[in-house]
C-alpha positions in Angstrom: 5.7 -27.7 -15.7 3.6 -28.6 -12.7 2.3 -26.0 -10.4 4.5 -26.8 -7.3 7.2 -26.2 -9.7 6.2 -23.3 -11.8 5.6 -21.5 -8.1 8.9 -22.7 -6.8 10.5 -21.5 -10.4 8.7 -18.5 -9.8 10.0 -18.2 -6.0 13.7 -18.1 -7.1 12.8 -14.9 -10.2 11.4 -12.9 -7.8 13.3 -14.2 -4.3 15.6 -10.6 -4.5 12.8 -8.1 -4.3 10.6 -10.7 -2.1 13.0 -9.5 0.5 12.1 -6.0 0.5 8.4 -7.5 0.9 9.3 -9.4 3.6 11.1 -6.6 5.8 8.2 -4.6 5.2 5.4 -6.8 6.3 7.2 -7.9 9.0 7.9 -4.1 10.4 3.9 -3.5 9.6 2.6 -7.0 10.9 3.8 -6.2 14.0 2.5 -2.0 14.1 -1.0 -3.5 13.1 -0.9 -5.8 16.2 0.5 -3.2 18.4 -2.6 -1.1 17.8 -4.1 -1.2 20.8 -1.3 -0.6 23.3 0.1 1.9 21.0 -3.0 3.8 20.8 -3.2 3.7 24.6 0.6 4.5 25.2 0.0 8.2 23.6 -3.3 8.4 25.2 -5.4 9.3 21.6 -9.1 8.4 21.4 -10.3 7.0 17.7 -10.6 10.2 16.2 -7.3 11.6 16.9 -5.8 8.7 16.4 -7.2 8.2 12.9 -6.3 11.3 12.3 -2.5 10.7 13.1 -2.1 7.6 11.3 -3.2 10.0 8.2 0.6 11.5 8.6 1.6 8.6 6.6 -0.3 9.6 3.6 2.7 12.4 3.3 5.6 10.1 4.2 3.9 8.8 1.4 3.5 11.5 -0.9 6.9 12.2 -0.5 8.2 8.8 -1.7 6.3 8.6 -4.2 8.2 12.0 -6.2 11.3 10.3 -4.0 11.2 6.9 -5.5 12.0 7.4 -9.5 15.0 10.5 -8.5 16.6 8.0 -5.9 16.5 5.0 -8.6 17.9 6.9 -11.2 20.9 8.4 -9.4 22.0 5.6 -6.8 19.8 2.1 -8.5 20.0 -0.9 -6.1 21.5 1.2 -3.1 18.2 2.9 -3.0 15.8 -0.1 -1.9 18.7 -1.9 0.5 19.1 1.6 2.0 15.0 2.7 2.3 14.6 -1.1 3.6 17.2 -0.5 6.4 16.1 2.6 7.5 12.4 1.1 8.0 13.8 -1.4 10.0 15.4 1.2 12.5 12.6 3.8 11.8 9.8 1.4 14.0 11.6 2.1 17.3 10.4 5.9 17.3 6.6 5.3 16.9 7.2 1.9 19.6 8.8 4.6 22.1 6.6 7.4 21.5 4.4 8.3 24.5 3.1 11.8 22.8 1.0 12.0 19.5 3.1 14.4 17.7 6.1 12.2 18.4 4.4 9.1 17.2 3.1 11.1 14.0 6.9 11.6 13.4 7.2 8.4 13.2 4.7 7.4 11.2 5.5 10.1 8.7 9.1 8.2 8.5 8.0 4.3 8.7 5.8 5.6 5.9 8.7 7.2 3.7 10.7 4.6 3.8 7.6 2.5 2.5 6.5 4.4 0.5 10.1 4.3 -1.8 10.6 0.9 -1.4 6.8 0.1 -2.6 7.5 1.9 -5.4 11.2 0.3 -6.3 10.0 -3.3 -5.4 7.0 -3.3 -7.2 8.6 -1.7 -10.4 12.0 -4.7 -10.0 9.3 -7.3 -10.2 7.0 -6.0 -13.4 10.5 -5.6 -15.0 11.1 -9.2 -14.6 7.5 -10.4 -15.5 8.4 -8.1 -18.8 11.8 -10.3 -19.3 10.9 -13.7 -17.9 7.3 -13.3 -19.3 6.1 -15.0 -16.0 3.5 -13.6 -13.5 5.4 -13.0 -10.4 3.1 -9.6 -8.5 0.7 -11.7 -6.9 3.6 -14.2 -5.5 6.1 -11.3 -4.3 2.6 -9.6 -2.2 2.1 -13.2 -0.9 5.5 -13.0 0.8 4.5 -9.3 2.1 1.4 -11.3 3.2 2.8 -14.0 5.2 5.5 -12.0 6.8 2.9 -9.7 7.9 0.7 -12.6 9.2 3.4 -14.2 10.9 5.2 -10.9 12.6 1.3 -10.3 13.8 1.7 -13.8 15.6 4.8 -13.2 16.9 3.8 -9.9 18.4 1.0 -11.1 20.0 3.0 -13.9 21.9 5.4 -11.4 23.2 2.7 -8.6 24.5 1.0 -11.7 26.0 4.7 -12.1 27.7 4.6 -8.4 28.8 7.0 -7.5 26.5 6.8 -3.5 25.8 6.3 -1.8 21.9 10.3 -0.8 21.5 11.5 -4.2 22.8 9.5 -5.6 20.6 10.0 -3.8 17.2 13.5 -4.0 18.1 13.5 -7.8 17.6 11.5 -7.1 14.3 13.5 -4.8 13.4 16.5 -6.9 13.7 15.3 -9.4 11.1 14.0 -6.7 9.0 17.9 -4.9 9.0 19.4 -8.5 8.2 16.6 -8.5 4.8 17.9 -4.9 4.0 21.5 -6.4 4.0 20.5 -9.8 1.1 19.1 -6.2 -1.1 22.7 -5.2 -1.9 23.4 -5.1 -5.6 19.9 -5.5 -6.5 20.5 -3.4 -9.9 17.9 -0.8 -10.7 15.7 0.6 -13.2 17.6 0.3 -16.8 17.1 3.6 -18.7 18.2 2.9 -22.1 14.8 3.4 -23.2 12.9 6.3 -23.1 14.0 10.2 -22.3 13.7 10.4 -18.2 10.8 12.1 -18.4 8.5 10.0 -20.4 5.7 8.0 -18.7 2.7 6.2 -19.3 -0.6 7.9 -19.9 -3.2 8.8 -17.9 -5.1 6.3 -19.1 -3.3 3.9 -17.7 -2.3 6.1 -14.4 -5.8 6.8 -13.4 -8.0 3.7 -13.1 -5.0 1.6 -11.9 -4.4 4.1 -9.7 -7.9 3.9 -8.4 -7.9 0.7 -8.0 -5.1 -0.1 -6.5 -6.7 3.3 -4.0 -9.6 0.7 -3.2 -7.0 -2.4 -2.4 -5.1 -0.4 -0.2 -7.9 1.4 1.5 -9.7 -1.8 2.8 -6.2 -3.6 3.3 -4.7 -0.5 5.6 -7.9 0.0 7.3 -8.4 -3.5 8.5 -4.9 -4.1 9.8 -4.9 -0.7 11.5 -8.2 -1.4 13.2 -9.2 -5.0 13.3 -7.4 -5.9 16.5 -9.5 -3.1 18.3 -12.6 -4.2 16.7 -11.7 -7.4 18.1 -11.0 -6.7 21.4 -12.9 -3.7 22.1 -15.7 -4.7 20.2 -16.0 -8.1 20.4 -14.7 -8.4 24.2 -11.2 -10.5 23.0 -7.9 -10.6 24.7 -4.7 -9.3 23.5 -3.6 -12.7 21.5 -7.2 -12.7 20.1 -6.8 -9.3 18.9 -3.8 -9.8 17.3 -5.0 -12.6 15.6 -7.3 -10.3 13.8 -4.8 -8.5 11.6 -3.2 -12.2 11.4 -5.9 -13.7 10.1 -6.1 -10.8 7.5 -2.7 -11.4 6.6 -2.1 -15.1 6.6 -5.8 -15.3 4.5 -3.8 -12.5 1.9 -0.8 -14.5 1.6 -3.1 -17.8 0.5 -4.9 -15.9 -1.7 -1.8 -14.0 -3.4 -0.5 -17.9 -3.8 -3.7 -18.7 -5.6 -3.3 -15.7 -7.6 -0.2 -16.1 -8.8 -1.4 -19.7 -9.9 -4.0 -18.9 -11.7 -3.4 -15.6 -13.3 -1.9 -17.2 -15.7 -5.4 -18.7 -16.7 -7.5 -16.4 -15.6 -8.3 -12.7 -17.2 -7.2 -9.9 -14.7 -9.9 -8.4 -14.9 -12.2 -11.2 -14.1 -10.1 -12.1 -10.9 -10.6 -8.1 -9.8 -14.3 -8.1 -10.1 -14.5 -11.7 -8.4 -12.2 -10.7 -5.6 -13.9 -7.4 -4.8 -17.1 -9.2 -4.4 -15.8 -12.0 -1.6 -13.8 -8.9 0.3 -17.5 -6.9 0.5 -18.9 -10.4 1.6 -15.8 -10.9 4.0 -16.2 -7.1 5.1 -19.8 -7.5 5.8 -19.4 -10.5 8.3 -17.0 -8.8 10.2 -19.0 -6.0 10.8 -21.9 -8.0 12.1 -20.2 -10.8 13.7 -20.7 -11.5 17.3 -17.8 -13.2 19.0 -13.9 -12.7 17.6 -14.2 -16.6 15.8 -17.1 -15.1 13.6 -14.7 -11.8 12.8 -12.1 -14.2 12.0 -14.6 -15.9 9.3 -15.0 -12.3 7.5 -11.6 -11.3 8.0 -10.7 -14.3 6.1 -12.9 -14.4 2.9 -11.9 -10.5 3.1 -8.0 -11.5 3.2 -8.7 -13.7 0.4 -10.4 -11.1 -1.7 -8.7 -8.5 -0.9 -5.1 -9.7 -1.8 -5.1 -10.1 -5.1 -6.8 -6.9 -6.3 -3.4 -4.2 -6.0 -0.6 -7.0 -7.3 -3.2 -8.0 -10.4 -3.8 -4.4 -11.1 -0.3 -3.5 -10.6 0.4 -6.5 -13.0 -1.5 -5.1 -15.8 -0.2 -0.9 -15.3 2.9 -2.6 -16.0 2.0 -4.5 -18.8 0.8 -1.3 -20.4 3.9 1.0 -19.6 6.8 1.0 -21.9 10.0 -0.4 -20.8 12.3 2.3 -19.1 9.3 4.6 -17.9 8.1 1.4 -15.2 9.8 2.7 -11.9 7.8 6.4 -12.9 4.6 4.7 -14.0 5.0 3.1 -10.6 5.2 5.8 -8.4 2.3 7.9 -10.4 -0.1 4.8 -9.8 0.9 5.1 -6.3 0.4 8.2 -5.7 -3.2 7.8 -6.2 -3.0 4.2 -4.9 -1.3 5.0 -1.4 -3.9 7.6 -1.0 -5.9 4.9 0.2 -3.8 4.8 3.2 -4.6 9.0 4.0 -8.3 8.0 3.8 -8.6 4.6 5.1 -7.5 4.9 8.4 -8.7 8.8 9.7 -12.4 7.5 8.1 -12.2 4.4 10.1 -11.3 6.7 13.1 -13.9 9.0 12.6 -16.6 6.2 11.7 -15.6 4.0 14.7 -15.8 7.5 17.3 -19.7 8.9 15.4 -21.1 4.9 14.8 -19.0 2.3 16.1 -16.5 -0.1 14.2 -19.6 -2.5 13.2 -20.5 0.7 10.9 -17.0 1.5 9.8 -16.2 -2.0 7.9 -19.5 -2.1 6.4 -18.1 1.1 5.5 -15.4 -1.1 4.0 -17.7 -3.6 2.1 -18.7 -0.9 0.1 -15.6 0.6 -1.2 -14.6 -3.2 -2.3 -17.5 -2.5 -4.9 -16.1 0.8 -6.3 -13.4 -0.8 -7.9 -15.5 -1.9 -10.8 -15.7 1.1 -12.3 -12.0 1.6 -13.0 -11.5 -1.5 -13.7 -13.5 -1.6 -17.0 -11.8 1.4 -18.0 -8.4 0.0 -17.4 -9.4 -3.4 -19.3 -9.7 -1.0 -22.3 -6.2 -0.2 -22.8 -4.0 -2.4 -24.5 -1.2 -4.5 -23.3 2.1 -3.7 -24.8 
C-alpha cells in the first residue's frame, strides 16, 4: 500500500474520534489567538494572568478521575456529551470582563477537555490494538490543523472588529455540529480485566512525564506566542495570531509525518529527535528579532514538538492490557496535563521577572528533559 493510501486508509479508522480532536482544537485555536484581547478585556497583567490560566490544571484534575467513571457507566454518550459542552463552555471565558469569572471558565473549557482527552485518546489506542495500525500521531494532526486553522480564522475576524463571544460563538457552532457526528461512538469494552486493574507504574510514570514535557511546551506556546509576537516583537493583531497558527499548522505536518513514518521508525528514536528540533525551534524564537524570524522557531518547534505526546501515548498503550486502556489513560494524564498547571503560570511569571525572550528559552530546555523518561519507558515491553 502506498503512503497516500495507507494515510487515507488510516483517515477513515480513526475519522470517529478525529472529530472530538477537531472540536477541540478548533474551540482552543481560537482561545490561543484571543490571548491578547482576552487578557486585556479582564484587565490581568502576566502574572495574574498566568496564574489564572493555571485553573485549568483542576478542570483537569478533575477529568482525569471523571474520564474512566463516565466511560464505564454511559460509553459513547460521554465524549459526544463532554464535546458539546466545550463547544458552549467558550462563550463564558469570551464574555468574561472579571478574572474570577474568566477562571470559571477556564476551569470548565478545561473539564470538558480534560474527559474528552482522555476518552479520545484511549478510542484510538483501542483501534491501533485491533487494526494493528498507527493511528495517534494522525488523530493529533487533525487536533493540529483545526487548531491552526480556527487560529486563522480568528485572527481575520478581530482584524474585522469582531468581539471574543461573537467570535467563539461561530467556533462554537462548528464545534457543537462535531459533538453531534460522536453519537454512538461505543466505549471502552470491559470484558477484560476487573474495573480496577491498571497498568503499572512503570509504564504510568515516564509516559506520564513525558507526555508532561509535550504538553508543557505545546500549552505554553499557544497561550503566549501571539503576545510574544506582538508585544515583543511590535506585530499587529493578524501577525500575532499567526503565531499560535504557525505552531499549529507546523504540528499538524509534523503529526502527518509521524504517523508515516512510525511505522518505520523506533518511538523512541523519533522522541529524542523531536525534542532536539523543538529546543532548536524554542531557541530561535526566543532570540528572534522581527515576527517572520519567530515564525521560523515556532515552526521547527511545531514540528518537534507534535509528535512527542501522540508517539508516547502510542507506546503507554501498547504496554497496557486490553480493558484497563481508558484508566491507563487518564493516569498518564494526570501527570501529562500537569504540564498545562505549570506551563502557562511559569511563562507568566517568567515573562513579568525577565521578559518572554527568557521564558521560551525557558522552553528549549524542558524539550531536553524528556530524555530521561524516555529511556525508562523504552524499557518496558510491548504487549
Amino acid at each position: 500500500m502506498t503512503g497516500a493510501r495507507a494515510l487515507l486508509s488510516d483517515f477513515h479508522l480513526a475519522r470517529r474520534p478525529g472529530a472530538a480532536f477537531a472540536a477541540m482544537g478548533l474551540g482552543w485555536g481560537s482561545f490561543a489567538a484571543q490571548v491578547p484581547v482576552l487578557k486585556a478585556q479582564i484587565g490581568a497583567g502576566d502574572a495574574l494572568f498566568g496564574l489564572i490560566l493555571s485553573s485549568a490544571a483542576f478542570g483537569l484534575a478533575c477529568a482525569m478521575a471523571l474520564a474512566p467513571a463516565l466511560d464505564r457507566r454511559i460509553g459513547g454518550a460521554a465524549l459526544s456529551g463532554a464535546t458539546l459542552v466545550l463547544a458552549v463552555s467558550f462563550l463564558l471565558p469570551g464574555a468574561a470582563v472579571l478574572p474570577l469569572v474568566f477562571a470559571a471558565g477556564i476551569f470548565l473549557c478545561s473539564l470538558c477537555s480534560g474527559v474528552m482527552d482522555v476518552l479520545m485518546n484511549a478510542r484510538v489506542a483501542e483501534l491501533e490494538a485491533r487494526h494493528k495500525r498507527e493511528l495517534m500521531n494522525l488523530a493529533h494532526a487533525i487536533f493540529s490543523f483545526c487548531y491552526a486553522s480556527s487560529a486563522v480564522l480568528t485572527g481575520f475576524l478581530r482584524e474585522a472588529g469582531a468581539a471574543p463571544l461573537a467570535i467563539f460563538a461561530v467556533i462554537g457552532a462548528i464545534a457543537a455540529l462535531l459533538a453531534f457526528s460522536l453519537r454512538g461512538l461505543p466505549g471502552e469494552t470491559q470484558a477484560s480485566g476487573p474495573a480496577g486493574a491498571a497498568a503499572p507504574l512503570a509504564i504510568i510514570v515516564p509516559g506520564g512525564l513525558i507526555v508532561l514535557v509535550a504538553f508543557l511546551a505545546e500549552s505554553s506556546t499557544e497561550s503566549w506566542a501571539a503576545l510574544h509576537v506582538e508585544r515583543t516583537l511590535g506585530g499587529e493583531a493578524i501577525e500575532g495570531a499567526l503565531g499560535p497558527a504557525m505552531l499549529g499548522l507546523t504540528m499538524g505536518f509534523g503529526r502527518i509525518g509521524g504517523q508515516i513514518v512510525a511505522a518505520r521508525i523506533n518511538g523512541a528514536g523519533l522522541i529524542a529527535a523531536a525534542c532536539s528540533l523543538a529546543a532548536a525551534g524554542a531557541l530561535v524564537t526566543a532570540t528572534a528579532g522581527s515576527p517572520a524570524g519567530a515564525y521560523a522557531g515556532l515552526a521547527a518547534l511545531g514540528l518537534g514538538i507534535s509528535v512527542v505526546a501522540p508517539t508516547a501515548l502510542a507506546m503507554v498503550g501498547r504496554r497496557a492490557t486490553p480493558g484497563t486502556r481508558t484508566r491507563t489513560m487518564a493516569r498518564v494524564a494526570v501527570i501529562g496535563f500537569s504540564g498545562f498547571f505549570f506551563g502557562p503560570p511559569l511563562m507568566g511569571f517568567l515573562a513579568e521577572g525577565f521578559g518572554l525572550r527568557l521564558a521560551f528559552a525557558a522552553i528549549a530546555a524542558s524539550c531536553l528533559a524528556a530524555l530521561l523518561p524516555l529511556w525508562a519507558l523504552r524499557r518496558v515491553p510491548r504487549r
